[in-house]
Residue frames as qw, qx, qy, qz and C-alpha x, y, z in Angstrom:
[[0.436, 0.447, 0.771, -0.124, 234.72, -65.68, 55.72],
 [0.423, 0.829, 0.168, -0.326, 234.04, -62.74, 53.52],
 [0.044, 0.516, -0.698, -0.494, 237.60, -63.25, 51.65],
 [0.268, 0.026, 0.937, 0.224, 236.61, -66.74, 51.00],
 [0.422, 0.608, 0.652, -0.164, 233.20, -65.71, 50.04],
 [0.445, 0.818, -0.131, -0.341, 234.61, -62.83, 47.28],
 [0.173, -0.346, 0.829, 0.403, 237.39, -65.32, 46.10],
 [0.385, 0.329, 0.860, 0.063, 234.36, -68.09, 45.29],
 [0.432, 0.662, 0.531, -0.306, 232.48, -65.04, 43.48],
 [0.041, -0.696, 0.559, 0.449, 235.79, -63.86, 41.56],
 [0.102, -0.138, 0.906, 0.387, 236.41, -67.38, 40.32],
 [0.444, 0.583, 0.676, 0.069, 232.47, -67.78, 39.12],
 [0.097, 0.893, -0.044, -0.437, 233.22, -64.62, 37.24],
 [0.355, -0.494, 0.737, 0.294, 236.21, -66.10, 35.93],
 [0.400, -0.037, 0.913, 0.068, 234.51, -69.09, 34.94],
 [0.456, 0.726, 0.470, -0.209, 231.44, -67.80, 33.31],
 [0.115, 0.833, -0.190, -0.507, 233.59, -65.19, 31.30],
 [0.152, -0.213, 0.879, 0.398, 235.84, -68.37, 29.77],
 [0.248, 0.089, 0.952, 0.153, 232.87, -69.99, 28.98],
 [0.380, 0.665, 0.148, -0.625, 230.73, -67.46, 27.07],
 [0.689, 0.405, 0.487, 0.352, 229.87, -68.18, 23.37],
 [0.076, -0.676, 0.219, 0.700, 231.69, -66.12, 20.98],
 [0.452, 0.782, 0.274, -0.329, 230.67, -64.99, 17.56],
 [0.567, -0.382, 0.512, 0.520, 232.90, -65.50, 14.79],
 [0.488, 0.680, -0.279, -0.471, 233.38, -64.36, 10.79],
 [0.662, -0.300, 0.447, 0.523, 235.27, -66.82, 9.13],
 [0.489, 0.461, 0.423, 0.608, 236.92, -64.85, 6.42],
 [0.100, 0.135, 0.142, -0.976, 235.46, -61.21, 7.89],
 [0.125, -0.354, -0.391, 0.840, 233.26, -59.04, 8.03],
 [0.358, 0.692, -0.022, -0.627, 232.99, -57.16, 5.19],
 [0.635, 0.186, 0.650, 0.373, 233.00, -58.19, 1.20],
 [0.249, 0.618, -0.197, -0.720, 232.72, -56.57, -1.75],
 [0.649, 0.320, 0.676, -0.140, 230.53, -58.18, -4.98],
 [0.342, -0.269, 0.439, 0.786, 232.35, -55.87, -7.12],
 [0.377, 0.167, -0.188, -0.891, 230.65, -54.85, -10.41],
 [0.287, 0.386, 0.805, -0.349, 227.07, -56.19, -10.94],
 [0.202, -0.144, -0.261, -0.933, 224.60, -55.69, -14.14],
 [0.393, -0.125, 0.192, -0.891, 221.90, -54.02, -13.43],
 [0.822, 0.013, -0.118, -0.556, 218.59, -56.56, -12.79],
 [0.549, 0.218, -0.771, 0.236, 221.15, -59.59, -11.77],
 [0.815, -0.504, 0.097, -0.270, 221.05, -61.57, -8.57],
 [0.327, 0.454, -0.769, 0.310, 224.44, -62.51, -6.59],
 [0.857, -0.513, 0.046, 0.003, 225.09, -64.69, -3.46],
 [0.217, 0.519, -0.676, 0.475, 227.83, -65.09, -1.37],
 [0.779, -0.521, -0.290, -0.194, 228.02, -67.87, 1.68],
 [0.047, -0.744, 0.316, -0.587, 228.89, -66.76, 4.59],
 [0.690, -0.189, -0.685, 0.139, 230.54, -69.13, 7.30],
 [0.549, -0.678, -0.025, -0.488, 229.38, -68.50, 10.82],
 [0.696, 0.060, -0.648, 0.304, 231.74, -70.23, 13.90],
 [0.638, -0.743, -0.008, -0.204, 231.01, -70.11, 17.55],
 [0.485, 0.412, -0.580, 0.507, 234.96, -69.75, 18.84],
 [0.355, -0.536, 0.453, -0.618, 233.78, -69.48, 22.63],
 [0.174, 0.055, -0.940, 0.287, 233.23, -72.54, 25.19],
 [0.394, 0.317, 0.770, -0.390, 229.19, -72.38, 25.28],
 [0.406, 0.464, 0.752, 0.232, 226.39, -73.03, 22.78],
 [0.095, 0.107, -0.063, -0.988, 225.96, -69.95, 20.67],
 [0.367, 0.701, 0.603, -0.103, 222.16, -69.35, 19.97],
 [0.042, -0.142, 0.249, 0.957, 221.46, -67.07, 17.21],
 [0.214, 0.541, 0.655, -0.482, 218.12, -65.52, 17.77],
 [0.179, 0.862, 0.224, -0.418, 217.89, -63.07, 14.69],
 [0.415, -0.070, 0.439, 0.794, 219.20, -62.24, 10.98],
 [0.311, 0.815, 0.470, -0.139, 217.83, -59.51, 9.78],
 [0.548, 0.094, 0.247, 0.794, 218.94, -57.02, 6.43],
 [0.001, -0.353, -0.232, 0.906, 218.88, -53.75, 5.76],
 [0.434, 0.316, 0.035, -0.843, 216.81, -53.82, 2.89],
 [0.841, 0.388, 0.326, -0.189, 213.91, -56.15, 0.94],
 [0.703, 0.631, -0.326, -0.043, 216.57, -56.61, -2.14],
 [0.162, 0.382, -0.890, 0.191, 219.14, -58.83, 0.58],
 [0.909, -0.216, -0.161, -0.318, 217.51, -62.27, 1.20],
 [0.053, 0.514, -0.816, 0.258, 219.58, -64.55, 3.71],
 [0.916, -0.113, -0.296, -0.245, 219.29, -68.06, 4.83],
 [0.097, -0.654, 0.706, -0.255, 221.08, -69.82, 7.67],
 [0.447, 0.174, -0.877, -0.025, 222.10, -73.19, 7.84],
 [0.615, -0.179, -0.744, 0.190, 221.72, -73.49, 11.66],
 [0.343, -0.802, 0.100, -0.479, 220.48, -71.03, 15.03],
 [0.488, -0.784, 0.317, -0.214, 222.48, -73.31, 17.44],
 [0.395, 0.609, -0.526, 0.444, 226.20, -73.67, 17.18],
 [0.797, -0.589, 0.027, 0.130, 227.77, -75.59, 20.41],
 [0.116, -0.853, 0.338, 0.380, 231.33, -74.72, 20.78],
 [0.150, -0.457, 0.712, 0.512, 233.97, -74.69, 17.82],
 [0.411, 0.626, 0.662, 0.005, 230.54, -75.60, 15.23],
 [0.068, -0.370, 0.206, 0.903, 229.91, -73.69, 12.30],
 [0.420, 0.719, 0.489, -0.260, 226.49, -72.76, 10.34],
 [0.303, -0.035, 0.284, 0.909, 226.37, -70.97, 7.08],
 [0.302, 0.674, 0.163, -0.654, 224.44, -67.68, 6.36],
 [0.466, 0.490, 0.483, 0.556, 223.38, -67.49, 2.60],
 [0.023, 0.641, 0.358, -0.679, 223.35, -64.06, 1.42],
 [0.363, 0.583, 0.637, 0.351, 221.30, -63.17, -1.75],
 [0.036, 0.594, 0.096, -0.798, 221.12, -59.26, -3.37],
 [0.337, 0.666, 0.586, 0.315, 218.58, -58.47, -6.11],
 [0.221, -0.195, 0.187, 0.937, 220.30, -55.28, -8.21],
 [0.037, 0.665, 0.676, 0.315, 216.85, -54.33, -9.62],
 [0.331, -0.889, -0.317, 0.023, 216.16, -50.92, -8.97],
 [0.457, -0.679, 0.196, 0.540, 219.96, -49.80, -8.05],
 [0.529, 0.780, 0.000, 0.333, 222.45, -47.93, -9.94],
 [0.018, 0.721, -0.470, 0.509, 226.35, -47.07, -8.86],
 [0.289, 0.196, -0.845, 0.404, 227.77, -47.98, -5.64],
 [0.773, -0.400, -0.278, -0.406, 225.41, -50.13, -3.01],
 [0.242, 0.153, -0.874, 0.393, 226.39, -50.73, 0.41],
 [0.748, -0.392, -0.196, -0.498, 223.99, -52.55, 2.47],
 [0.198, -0.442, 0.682, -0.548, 224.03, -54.51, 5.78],
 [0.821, -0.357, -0.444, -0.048, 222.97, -58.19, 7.86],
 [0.254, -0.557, 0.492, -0.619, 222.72, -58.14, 11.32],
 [0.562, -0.060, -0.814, 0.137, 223.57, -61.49, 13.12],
 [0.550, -0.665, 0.103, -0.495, 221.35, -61.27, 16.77],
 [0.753, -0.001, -0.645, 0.133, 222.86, -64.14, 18.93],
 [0.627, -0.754, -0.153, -0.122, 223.04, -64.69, 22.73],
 [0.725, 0.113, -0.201, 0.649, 227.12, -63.80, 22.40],
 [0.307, -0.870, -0.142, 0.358, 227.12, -60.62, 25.49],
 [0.318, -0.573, 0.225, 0.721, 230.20, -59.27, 24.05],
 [0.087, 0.256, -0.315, -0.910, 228.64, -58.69, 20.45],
 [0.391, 0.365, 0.526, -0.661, 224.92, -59.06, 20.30],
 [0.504, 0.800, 0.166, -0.280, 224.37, -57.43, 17.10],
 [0.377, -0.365, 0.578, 0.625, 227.58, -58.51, 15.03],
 [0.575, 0.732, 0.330, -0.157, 226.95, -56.92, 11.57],
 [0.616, 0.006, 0.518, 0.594, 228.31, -57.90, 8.11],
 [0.216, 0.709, -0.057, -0.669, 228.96, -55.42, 5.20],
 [0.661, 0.424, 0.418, 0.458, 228.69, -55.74, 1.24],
 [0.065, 0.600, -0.396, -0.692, 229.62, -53.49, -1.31],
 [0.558, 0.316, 0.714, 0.281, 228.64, -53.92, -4.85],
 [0.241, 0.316, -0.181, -0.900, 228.46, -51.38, -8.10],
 [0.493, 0.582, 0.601, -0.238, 225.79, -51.52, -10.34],
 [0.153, -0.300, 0.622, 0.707, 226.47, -51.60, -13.75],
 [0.613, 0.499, 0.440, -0.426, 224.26, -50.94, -17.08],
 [0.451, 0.263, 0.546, 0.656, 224.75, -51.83, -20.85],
 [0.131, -0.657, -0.363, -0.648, 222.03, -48.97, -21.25],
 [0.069, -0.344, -0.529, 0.773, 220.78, -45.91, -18.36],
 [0.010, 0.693, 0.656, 0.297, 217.55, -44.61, -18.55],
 [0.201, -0.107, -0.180, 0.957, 216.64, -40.59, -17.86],
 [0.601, -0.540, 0.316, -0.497, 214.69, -40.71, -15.47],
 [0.191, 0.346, -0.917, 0.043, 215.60, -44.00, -14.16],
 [0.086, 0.252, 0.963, 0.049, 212.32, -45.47, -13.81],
 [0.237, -0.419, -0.431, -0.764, 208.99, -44.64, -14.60],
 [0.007, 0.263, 0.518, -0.814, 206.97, -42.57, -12.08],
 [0.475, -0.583, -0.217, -0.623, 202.81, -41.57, -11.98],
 [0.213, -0.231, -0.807, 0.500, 201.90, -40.60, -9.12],
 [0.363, 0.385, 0.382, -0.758, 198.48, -39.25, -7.48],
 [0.191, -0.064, -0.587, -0.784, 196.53, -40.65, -10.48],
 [0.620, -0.069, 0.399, -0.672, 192.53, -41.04, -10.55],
 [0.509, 0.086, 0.836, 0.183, 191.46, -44.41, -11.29],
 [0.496, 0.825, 0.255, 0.091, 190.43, -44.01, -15.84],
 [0.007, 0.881, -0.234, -0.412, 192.83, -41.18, -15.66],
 [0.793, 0.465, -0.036, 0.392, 195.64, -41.39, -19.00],
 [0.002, 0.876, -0.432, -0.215, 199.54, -39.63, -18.52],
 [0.828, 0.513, 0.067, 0.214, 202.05, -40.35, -20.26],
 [0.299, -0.880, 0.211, 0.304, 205.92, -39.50, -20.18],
 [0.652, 0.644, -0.394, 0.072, 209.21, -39.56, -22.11],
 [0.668, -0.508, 0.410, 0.358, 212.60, -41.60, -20.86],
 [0.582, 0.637, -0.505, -0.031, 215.52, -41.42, -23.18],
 [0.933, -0.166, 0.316, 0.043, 217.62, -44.45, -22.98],
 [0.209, 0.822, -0.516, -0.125, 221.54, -44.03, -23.83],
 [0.991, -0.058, -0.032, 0.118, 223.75, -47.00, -24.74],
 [0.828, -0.557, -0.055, -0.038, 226.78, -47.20, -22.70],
 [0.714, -0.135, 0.536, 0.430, 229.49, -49.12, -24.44],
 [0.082, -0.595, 0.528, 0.600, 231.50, -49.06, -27.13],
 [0.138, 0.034, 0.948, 0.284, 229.82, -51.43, -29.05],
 [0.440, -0.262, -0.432, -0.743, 226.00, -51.45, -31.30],
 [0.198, 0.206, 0.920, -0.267, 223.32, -52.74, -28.85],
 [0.438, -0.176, -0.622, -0.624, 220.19, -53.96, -30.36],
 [0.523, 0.037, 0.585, -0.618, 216.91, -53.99, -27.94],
 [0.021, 0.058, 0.952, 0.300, 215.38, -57.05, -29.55],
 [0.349, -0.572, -0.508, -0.541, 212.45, -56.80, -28.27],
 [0.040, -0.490, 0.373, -0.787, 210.31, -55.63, -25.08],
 [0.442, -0.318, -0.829, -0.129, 208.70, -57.23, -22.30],
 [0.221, -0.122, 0.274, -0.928, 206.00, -55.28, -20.40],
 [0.261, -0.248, -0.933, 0.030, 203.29, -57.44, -18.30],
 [0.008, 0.197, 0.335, -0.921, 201.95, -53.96, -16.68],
 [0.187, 0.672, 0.681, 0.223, 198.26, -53.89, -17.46],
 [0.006, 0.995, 0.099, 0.009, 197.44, -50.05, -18.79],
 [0.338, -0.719, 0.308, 0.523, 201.07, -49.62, -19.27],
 [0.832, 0.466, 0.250, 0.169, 202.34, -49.04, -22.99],
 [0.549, -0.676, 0.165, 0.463, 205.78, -48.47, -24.59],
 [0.737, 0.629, 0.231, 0.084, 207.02, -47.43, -27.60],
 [0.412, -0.629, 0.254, 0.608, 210.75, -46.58, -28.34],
 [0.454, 0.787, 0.164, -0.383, 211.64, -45.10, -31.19],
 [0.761, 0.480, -0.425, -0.099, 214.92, -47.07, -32.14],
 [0.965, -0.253, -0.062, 0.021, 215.69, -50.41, -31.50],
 [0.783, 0.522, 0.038, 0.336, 219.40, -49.83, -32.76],
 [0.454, -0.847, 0.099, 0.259, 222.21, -47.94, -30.70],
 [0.641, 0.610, -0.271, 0.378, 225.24, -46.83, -31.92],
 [0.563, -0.060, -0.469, 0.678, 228.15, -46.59, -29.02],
 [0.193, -0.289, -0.354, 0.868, 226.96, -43.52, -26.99],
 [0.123, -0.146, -0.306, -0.933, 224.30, -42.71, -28.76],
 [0.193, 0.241, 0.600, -0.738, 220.78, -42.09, -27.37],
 [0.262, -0.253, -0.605, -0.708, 217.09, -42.16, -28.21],
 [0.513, -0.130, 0.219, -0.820, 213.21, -41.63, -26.66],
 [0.269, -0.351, -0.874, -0.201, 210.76, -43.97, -25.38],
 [0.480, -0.218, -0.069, -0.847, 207.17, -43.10, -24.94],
 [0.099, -0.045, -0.804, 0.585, 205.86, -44.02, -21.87],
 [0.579, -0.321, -0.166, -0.731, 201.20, -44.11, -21.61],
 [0.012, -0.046, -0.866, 0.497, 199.53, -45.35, -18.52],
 [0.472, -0.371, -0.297, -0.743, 195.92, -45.76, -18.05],
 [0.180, -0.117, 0.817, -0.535, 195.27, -46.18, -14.31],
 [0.634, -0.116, -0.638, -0.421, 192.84, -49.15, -14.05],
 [0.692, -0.570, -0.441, 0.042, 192.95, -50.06, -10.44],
 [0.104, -0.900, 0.237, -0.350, 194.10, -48.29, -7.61],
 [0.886, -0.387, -0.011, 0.255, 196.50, -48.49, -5.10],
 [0.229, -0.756, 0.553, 0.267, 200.54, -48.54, -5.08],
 [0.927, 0.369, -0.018, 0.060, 201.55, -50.45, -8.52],
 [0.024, -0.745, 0.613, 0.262, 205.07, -51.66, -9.54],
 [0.926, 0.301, 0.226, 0.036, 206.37, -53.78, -11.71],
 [0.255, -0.657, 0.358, 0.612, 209.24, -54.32, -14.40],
 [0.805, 0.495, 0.278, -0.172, 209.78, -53.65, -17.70],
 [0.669, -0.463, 0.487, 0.318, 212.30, -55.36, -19.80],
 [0.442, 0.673, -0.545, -0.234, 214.80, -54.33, -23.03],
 [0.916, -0.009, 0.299, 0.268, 215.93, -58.05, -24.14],
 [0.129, 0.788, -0.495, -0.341, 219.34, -57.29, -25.85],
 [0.827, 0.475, -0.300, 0.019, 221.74, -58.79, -28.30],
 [0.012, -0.703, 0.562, -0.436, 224.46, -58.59, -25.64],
 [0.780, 0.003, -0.586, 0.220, 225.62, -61.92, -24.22],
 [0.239, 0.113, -0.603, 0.753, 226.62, -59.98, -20.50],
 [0.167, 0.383, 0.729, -0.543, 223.21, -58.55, -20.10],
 [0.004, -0.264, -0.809, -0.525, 220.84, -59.74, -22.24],
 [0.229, -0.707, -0.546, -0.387, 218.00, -58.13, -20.22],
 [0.150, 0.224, -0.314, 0.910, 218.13, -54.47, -18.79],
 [0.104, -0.614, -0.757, 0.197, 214.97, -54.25, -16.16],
 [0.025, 0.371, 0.109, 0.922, 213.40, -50.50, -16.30],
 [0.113, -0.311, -0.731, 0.597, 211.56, -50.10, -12.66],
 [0.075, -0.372, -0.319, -0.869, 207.98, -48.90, -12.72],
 [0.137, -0.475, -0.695, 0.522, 205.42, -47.50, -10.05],
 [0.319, -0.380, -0.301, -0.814, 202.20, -45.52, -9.80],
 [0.018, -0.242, -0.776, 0.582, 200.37, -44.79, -7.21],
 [0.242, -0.325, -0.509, -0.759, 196.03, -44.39, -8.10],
 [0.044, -0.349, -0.639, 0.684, 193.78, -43.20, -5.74],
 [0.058, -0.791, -0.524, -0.311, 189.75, -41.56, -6.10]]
């Protein structure tokens, strides 16, 4: 009696193990979005395939950071079904190599937490020094003010056409529009903190450049009594 009764709990063991959902890439893991200029927005879609013999659920998609948006087609996948994952990365803010992460939750036991990698450089017709503009601890009224120098890149003239800067109490002023290949120049940077809090925002160099016509320059202040 007790054989027959561990044989019957072997083979539901058996059975349950065949008939687990299982979590699939198609294509892998991992990608790579290669070079990126700066202030762009990529996607990549990402096919999802339940290879096991029950319904996958997928309870959870969460990235590693606010600049990867994702979208999924579908949360439940019966077997040999397939869903796609959008995945969206806003380069704003980055510089150089970026590797970032999505974590797929689903109700697959043998990989819970299956998580995809990008890769992606960040590329700039122009770099800024500092690389974005920073007040911090200001009182609300208060003026500061800083320098960035701003170096062009390439081998080629870039012309900053003009600037766009929606920041209220934020003014810029560069001192030439004109680049020569490597060659560098100042922009004056005044703030006048008008409301408090944590601000950010961006302000944009429109170029003459047909790859990236607009370089974003990242800005934040933080104003407090």
């Amino acid at each position: 009696m007790k054989y027959i009764l561990s044989l019957l709990i072997l083979i539901t063991i058996f059975n349950c193990s065949f008939s687990q959902p299982k979590i699939e890439i198609i294509g892998g893991k991992d990608f790579d979005f290669g070079d990126i200029f700066a202030g762009s927005k990529v996607e990549k879609i990402v096919t999802i395939k339940n290879s096991g013999k029950d319904t996958l659920i997928i309870s959870n998609v969460r990235a590693s950071c606010g600049c990867t948006a994702t979208l999924l087609s579908d949360k439940v996948l019966p077997p040999k079904k397939t869903a796609t994952l959008n995945i969206g990365f806003d380069s704003r803010g980055f510089n150089g190599k970026v590797h970032k992460t999505v974590t797929i939750s689903s109700n697959d036991n043998a990989n819970p937490d299956l998580q995809i990698s990008f890769t992606a450089n960040i590329v700039s017709l122009l770099t800024f020094d500092p690389p974005y503009i920073y007040f911090q601890q200001l009182k609300p009224d208060s003026v500061a003010s800083l320098r960035i120098s701003v170096k062009n890149n390439t081998q080629e003239t870039i012309e900053i056409k003009s600037i766009q800067n929606k920041i209220t109490g934020l003014t810029v002023d560069i001192l030439q529009r004109k680049l020569m290949p490597q060659e560098s120049t100042q922009i004056n940077i005044t703030f006048t903190a008008i409301s408090e809090g944590m601000l950010q925002g961006d302000v944009i160099f429109n170029t003459n450049h047909k790859k990236q016509p607009q370089v974003p320059l990242r800005f934040f202040a933080f104003v407090r009594k």
